[in-house]
Steps between C-alpha positions, in 0.01 A plus 500: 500500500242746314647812389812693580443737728510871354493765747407750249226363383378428852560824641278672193220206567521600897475858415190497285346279777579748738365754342116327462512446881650155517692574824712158528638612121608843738658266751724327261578810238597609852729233578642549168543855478698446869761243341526666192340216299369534149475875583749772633582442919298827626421404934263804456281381258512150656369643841215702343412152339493308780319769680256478287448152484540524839208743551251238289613288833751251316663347788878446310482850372458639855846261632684664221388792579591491864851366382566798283363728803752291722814515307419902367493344165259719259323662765615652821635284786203460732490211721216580658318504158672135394332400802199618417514353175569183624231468754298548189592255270469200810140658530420467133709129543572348784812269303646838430606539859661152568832441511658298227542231784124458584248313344 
């Protein structure tokens, strides 16, 4: 129920957050801008979002960072760095680092 979703609308919302500091808004214009949601698919721009976000130590911004490190998508392939990145987001939240499994 509630509205439909627009991804237009959200992505211009996220972006204007983003801009005034509101790093979560940077995660998910992030995860937007990667699927090509509401905005045009650019993996560059999505990395230097979650990078940022990621930088203002939001744990979810850091995994999908370390993801796009992983797979080379955005940024170069560096597992090392995905590593890295990951260790970082279980420090900032430990449920980060769990497996799926887990509780």
């Amino acid at each position: 129920r509630g509205t439909p979703a627009n991804p237009q609308r959200a992505a211009a919302l996220y972006g204007r957050a983003c801009r005034d500091g509101e790093l979560t808004a940077c995660l998910n214009l992030g995860a937007l801008t990667a699927e090509g949601r509401g905005v045009r698919r650019d993996p560059v721009r999505a990395a230097r979002l979650f990078a940022q976000a990621c930088d203002g130590d939001v744990a979810a911004a850091c995994i999908n960072l370390g993801i796009a490190h992983r797979r080379g998508i955005g940024v170069t392939q560096d597992s090392s760095r995905a590593l890295d990145l990951f260790a970082k987001a279980c420090r900032l939240d430990v449920t980060s680092c769990r497996r799926p499994s887990e509780p």
